[in-house]
C-alpha angles and dihedrals in degrees: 000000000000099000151010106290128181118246131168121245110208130180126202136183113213095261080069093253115147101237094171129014130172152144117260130188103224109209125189110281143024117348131220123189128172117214134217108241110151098104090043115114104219118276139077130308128194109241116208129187124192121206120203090249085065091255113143124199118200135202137158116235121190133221110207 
């Protein structure tokens, strides 16, 4: 990646409800975002992460 580009960071529960969604600037190398978790009962949620190109990432991320 050259330079800064937009994406979507999306959160789901396992019931499909949007629990977090928000814009993020993507930058050339390695990401880190914090969640915010507080108000998560314990469990896994689907992660997606959707690229301008129309490209989506997923991941699960858990809750202990």
């Amino acid at each position: 990646m050259e330079a800064a580009q937009s994406a979507q960071l999306e959160v789901l529960d396992f019931q499909g409800r949007t629990l977090y969604l928000q814009g993020v600037q993507l930058n050339a190398g390695f990401q880190v975002y914090t969640l915010p978790t507080a108000s998560w009962t314990p469990g896994i949620y689907l992660v997606r992460l959707v690229l301008p190109e129309g490209a989506v990432l997923l991941g699960k991320v858990m809750k202990g």
